[in-house]
C-alpha distance (Angstrom), angle and dihedral (degrees) to the residues before:
residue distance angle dihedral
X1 . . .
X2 3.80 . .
X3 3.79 90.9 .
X4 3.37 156.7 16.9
X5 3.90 107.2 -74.7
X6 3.84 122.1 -162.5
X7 3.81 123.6 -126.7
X8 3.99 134.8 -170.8
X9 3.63 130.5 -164.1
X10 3.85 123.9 -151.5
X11 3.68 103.9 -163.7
X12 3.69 157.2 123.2
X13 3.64 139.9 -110.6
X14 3.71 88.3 -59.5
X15 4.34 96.6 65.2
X16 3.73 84.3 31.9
X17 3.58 88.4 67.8
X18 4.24 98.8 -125.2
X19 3.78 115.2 175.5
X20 3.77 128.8 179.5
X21 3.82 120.7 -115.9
X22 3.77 95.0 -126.3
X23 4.06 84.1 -155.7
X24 3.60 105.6 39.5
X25 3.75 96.0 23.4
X26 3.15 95.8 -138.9
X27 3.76 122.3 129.1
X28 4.11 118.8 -121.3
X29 3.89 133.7 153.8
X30 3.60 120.7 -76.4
X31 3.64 111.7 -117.8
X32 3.86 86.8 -155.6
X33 4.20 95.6 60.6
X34 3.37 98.0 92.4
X35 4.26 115.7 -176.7
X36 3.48 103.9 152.6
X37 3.81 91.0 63.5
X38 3.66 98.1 43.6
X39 3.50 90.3 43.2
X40 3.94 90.0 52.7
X41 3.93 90.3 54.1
X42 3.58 86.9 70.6
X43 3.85 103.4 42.3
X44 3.50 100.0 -95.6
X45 3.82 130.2 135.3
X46 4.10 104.0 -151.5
X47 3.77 130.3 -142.5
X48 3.51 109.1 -177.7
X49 3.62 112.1 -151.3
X50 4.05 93.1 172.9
X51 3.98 121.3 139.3
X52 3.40 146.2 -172.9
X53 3.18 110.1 -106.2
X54 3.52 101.3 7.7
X55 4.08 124.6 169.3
X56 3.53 132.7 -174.6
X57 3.81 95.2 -95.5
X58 3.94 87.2 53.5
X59 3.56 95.3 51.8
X60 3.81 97.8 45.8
X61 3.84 83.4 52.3
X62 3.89 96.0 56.0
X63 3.61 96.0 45.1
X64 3.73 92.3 52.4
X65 3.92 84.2 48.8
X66 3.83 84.5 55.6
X67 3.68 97.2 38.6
X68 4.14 82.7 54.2
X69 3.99 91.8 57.8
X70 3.71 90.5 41.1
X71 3.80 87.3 -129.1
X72 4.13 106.5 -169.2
X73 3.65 106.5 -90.0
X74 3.63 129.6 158.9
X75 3.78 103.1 162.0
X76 4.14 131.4 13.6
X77 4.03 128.4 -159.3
X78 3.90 112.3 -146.3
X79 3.23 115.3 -159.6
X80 4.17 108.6 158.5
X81 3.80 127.2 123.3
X82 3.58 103.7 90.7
X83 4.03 101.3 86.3
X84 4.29 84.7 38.7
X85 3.34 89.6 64.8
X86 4.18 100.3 43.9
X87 4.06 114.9 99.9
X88 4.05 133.4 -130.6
X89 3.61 86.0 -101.0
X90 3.80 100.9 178.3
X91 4.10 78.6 58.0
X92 4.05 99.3 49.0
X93 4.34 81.3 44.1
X94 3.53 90.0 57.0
X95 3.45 101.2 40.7
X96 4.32 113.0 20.2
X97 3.76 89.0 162.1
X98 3.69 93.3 68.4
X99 4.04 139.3 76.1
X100 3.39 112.1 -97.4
X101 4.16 122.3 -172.0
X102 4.06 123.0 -152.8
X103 3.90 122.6 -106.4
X104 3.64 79.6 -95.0
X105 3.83 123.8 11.1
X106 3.86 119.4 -121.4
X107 3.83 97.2 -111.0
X108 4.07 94.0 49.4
X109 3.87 90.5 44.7
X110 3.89 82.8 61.2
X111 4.06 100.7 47.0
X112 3.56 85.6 44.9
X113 3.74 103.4 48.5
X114 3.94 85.8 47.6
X115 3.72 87.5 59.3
X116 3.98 93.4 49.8
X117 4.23 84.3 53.1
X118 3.75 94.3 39.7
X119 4.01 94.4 51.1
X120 3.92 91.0 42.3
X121 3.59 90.4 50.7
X122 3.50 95.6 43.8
X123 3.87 91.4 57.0
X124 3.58 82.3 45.9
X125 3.78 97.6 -111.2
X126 4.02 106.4 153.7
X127 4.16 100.6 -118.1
X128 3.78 118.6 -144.3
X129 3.78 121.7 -178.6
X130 3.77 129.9 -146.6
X131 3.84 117.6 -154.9
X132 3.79 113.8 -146.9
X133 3.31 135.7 -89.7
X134 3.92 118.6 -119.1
X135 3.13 124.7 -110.3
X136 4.04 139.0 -142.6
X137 3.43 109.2 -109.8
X138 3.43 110.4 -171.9
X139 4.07 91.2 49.1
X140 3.83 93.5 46.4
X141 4.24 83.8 50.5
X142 4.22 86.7 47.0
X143 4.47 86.7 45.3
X144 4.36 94.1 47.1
X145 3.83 84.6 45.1
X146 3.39 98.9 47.8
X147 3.74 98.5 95.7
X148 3.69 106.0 52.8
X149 4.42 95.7 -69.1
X150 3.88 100.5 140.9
X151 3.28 103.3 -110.1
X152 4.22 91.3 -168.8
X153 4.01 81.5 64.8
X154 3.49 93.2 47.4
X155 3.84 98.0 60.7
X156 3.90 89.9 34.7
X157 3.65 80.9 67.8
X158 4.20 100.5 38.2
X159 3.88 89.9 36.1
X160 3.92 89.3 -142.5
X161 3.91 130.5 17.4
X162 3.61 93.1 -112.3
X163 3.50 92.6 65.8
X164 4.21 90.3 84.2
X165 3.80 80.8 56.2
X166 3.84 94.3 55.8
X167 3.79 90.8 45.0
X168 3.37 97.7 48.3
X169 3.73 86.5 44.2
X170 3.76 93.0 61.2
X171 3.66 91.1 66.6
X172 3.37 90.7 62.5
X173 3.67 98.4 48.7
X174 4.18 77.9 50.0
X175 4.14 89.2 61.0
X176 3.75 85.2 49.5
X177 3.47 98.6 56.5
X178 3.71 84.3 49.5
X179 3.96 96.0 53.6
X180 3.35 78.4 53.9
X181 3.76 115.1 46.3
X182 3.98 90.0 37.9
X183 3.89 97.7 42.5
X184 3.86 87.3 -121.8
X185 3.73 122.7 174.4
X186 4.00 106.7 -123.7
X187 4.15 144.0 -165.1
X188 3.71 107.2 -144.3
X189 3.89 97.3 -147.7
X190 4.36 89.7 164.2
X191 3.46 91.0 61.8
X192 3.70 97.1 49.9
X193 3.73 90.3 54.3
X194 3.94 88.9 43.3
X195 3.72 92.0 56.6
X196 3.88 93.0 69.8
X197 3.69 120.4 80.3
X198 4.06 99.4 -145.8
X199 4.00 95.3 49.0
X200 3.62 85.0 160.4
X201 3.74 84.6 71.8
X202 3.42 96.6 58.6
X203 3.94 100.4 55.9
X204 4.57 135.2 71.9
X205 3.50 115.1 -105.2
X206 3.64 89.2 -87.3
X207 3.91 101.2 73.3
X208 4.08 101.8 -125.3
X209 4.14 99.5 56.1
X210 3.78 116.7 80.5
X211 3.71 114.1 -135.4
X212 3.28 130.9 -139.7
X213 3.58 98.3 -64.9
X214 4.13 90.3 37.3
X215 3.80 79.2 60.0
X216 3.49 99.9 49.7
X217 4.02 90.4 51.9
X218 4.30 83.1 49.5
X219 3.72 90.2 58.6
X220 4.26 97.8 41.8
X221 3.86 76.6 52.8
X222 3.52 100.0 53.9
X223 3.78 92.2 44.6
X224 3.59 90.8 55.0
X225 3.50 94.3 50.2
X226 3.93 92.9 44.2
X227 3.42 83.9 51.7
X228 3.78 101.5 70.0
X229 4.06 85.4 31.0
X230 3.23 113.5 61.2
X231 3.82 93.6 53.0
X232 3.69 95.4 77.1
X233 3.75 97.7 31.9
C-alpha cells in the first residue's frame, strides 16, 4: 500500500487482549498482545474499539458513535459473539427447571450483526469478520461454579458440559453464514485454535480467555489474514 490505511476493531475481551492472572485471578491486559505493531506491518493505523464484555448490541452502538464523528476508517475487524451467547448463570443455578434465553438470542445476534456489515459497508468501510474462538467447557463450568453456583443445577439444565460449547459454537456458524450471504472477507480465528491437539493449553484458567500461547496463535492468525487483506484494500 501507498499509505498509511486506518483500521478499527469492534470486539470483546478477546481483541482487547484480556488475560487471567493465574495468581490473583484477576483478569488484566497482556503486555505481550501487541496489535498496534502488527497492524502497522501492514499499513494500518489501529483504533481499537475492543471491550470487556462487549455484545453485539454494544458494538453496533460504538461504531455508529464512530460512524457519527466520521472517524478515518477504511477497513473494520468484527469479532463479537462470544459474550451474546453466555447465560445469566446465577439465574439458570437457581432455577434449572426453567427457560432461560442468551444475553442475546441466536436469531437477533444475526439481524444485528448484518446491520453492523451493512452500515460499514455503506460508509464504505471494508468489513472483515472473525469467527470465534472455542471455548473449554468443562473449565468455564468449574470457573462460573467456583463461588458457591450449583454446578449439579447447572448441567441439569445443559444436560452435558459440552453443551455451552455447542451454543457458543452456533454463533460462529452464524458469522459464517454472514461471510457468506454478504460476500465478507473473514479471519478464521476457531479454526486456528481447532488445529491444535491440546486446546486446553492454549486457554486462562477460566476456559474462554486464551493465554499467552492462545494469544500468540490469535496474532499468527491475524497476520495471515492481513496478509491476503491488505493487498486489495
Amino acid at each position: 500500500m501507498n499509505s498509511m490505511k486506518h483500521l478499527s476493531i469492534f470486539g470483546d475481551s478477546i481483541l482487547k487482549g484480556v488475560v487471567l492472572n493465574p495468581k490473583n485471578l484477576r483478569y488484566q491486559n497482556s503486555n505481550d498482545f501487541d496489535l498496534e505493531a502488527l497492524f502497522s506491518e501492514y499499513g494500518f493505523v489501529l483504533n481499537n474499539q475492543s471491550r470487556f464484555g462487549c455484545t453485539i448490541g454494544k458494538g453496533l452502538t460504538m461504531m455508529r458513535r464512530q460512524l457519527e464523528r466520521n472517524a478515518p476508517c477504511d477497513i473494520a475487524i468484527i469479532e463479537l459473539g462470544g459474550n451474546d451467547s453466555n447465560f445469566h448463570w446465577d439465574e439458570v443455578a437457581a432455577e434449572p427447571d426453567k427457560e432461560h434465553l442468551p444475553a442475546t438470542p441466536l436469531d437477533v445476534f444475526k439481524r444485528l450483526y448484518g446491520k453492523m456489515i451493512d452500515e460499514l459497508t455503506a460508509a464504505g468501510i471494508y468489513p472483515v469478520l472473525a469467527t470465534l474462538p472455542p471455548l473449554c467447557a468443562e473449565r468455564y463450568l468449574d470457573w462460573i461454579t467456583k463461588d458457591g453456583l450449583s454446578k449439579a443445577n447447572i448441567l441439569s439444565w445443559l444436560g452435558d458440559a459440552n453443551a455451552i460449547y455447542r451454543y457458543q459454537e452456533r454463533y460462529s456458524h452464524v458469522i459464517g453464514e454472514l461471510v457468506r450471504e454478504k460476500g465478507c472477507a473473514f479471519i478464521d480465528l476457531r479454526k486456528t485454535f481447532l488445529s491444535r491437539l491440546h486446546l486446553h493449553d492454549y486457554y486462562c484458567r477460566d476456559g474462554i480467555h486464551p493465554n499467552g500461547a492462545g494469544q500468540r496463535l490469535i496474532l499468527d492468525s491475524l497476520r495471515e489474514g492481513l496478509s491476503s487483506i491488505a493487498p486489495v484494500i
